[in-house]
C-alpha positions as CSV (number, residue, x, y, z in Angstrom):
1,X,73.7,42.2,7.1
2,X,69.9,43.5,7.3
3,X,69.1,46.0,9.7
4,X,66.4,44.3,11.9
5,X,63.7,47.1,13.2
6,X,64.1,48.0,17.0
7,X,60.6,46.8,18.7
8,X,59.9,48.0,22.7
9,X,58.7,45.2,25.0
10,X,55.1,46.7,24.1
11,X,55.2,45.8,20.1
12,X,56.8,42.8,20.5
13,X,54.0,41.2,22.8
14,X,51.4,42.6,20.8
15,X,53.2,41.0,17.5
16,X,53.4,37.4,19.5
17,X,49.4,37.9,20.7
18,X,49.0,38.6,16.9
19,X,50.0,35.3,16.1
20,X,48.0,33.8,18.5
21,X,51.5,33.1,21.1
22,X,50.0,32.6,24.6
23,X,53.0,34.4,25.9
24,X,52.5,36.8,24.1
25,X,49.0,37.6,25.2
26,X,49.7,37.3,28.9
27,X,52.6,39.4,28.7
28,X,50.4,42.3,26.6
29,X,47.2,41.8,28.5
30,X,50.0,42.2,32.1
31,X,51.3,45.4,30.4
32,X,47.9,46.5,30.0
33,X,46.6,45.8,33.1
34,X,49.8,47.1,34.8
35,X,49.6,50.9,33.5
36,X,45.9,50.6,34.1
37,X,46.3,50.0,37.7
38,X,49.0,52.4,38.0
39,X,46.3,55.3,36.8
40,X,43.7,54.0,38.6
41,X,46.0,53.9,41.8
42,X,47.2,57.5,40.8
43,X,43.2,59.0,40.4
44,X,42.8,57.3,44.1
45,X,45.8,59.2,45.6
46,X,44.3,62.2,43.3
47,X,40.8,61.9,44.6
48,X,40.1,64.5,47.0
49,X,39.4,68.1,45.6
50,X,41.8,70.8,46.4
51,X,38.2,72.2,48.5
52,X,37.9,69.1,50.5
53,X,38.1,69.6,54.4
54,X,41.1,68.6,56.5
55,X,40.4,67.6,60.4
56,X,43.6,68.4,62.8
57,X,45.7,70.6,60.6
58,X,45.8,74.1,59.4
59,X,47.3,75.2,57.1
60,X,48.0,79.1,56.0
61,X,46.7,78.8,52.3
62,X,43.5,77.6,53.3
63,X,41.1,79.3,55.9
64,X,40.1,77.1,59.3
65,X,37.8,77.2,61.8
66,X,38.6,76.0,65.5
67,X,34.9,74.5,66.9
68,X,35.0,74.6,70.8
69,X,32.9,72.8,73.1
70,X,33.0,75.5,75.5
71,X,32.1,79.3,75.6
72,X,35.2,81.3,75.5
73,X,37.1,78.8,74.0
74,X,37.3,76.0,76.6
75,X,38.0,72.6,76.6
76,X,38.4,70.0,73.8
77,X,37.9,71.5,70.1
78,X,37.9,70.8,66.7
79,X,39.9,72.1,63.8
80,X,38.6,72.2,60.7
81,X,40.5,73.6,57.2
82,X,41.0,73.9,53.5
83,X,36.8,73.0,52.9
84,X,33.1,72.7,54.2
85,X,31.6,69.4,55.7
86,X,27.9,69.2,55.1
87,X,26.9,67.1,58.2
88,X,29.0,67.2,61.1
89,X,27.6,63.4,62.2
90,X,30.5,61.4,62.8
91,X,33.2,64.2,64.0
92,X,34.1,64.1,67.5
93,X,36.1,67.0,70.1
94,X,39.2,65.0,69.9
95,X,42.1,67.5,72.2
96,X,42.2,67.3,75.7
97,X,39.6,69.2,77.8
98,X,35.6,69.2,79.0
99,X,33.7,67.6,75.8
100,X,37.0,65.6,74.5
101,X,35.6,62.4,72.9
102,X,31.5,63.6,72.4
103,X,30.5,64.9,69.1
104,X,30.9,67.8,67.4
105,X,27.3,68.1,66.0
106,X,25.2,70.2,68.4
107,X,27.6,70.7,70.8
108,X,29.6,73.5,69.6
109,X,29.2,76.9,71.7
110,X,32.4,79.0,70.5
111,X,34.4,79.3,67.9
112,X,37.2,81.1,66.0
113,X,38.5,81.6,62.2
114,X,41.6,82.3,60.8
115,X,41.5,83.7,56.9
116,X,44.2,82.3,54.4
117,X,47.0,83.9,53.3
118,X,45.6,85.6,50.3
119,X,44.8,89.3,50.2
120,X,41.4,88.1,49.2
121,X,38.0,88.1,51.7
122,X,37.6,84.1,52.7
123,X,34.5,83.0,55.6
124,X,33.7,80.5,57.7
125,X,29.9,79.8,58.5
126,X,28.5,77.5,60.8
127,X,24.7,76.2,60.0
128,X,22.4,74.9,62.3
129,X,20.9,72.3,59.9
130,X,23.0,69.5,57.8
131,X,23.2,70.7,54.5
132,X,24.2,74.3,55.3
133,X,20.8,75.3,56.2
134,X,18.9,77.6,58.5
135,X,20.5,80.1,61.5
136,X,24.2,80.6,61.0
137,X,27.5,82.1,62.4
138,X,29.1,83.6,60.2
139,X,33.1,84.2,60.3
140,X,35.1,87.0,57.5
141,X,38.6,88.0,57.3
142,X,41.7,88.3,55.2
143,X,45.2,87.8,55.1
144,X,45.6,85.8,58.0
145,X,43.0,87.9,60.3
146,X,41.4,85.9,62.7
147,X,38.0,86.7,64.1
148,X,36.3,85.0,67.4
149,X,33.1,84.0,68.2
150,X,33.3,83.7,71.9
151,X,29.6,83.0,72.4
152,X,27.9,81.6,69.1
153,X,24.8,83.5,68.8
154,X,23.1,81.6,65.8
155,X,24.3,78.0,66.5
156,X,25.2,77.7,70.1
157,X,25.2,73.8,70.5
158,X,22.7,73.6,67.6
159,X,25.3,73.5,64.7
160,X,25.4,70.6,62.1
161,X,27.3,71.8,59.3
162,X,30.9,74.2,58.4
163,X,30.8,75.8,55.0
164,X,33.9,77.6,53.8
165,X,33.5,80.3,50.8
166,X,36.6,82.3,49.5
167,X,36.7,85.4,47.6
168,X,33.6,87.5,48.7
169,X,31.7,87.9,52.5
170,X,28.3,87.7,51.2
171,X,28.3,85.0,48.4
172,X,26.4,82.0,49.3
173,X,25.3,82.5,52.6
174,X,21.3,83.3,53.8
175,X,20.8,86.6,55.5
176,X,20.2,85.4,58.8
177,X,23.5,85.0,59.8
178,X,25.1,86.4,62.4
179,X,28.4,88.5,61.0
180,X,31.5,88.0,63.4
């Protein structure tokens, strides 16, 4: 008896679209189409940066920054972690309190930042323009420090963007910032 070749399910529909079988070719051109949605469907789930800021939630590998409507922390606030936002527009105070429901942009008056977990500097800085731009408050610690800004100096209700640097205080921010 001949040994007869072992094909996958892959060769053999490429081998019936060869010979022009219109099984063939739907089942290849399926296959095809199948894996390419499955990577396209993976690159979506992949999409967001590991920089990319998380609303709600932080977490201890990545610094955050707790926006409060109030001075001296009172009522409703915002948490922001793991990134920078460039334009505030569009985020709203969403926990309990005075402000709960308004937006965040330009209404700000305190704030406070906790550092990551890494042994390495990380800041917080919030700008008074979109864009990270103009008068800022600026936030620095380590290993899990928190500093507070009970009274933003720079950007007290005037504050339309967060931008997040790790590894160094003074890399990337203008030098009128005030230093928390």
């Amino acid at each position: 008896m001949e040994a007869r070749p072992v094909w996958s399910a892959r060769q053999t529909n490429f081998a019936m679209w060869q010979q022009g079988g219109t099984v063939g070719k739907s089942r290849f051109f399926g296959t095809i189409l199948g894996t390419a949605a499955l990577i396209a469907g993976a690159g979506v789930l992949n999409a967001a940066p590991a920089s990319a800021a998380v609303t709600g939630t932080c977490y201890t590998d990545r610094p955050c920054i707790w926006l409060y409507y109030n001075s001296a922390y009172e009522g409703s606030y915002i948490t922001i972690g793991g990134g920078s936002i460039s334009n505030l527009d569009g985020y709203t105070f969403p926990y309990a309190g005075a402000g709960k429901g308004l937006p965040v942009k330009n209404n700000a008056a305190s704030a406070k930042m906790r550092a990551d977990d890494s042994f390495y500097p990380s800041s917080m800085t919030v700008f008074y323009y979109s864009g990270y731009g103009g008068p800022c408050d600026r936030f620095m610690s380590s290993e899990l420090g928190i500093k507070e800004g009970p009274k933003l100096v720079r950007t007290y209700n005037e504050n339309a963007s967060v931008k997040q640097v790790l590894g160094t205080y003074q890399a990337n921010h203008p030098s009128n910032c005030f230093n928390w």
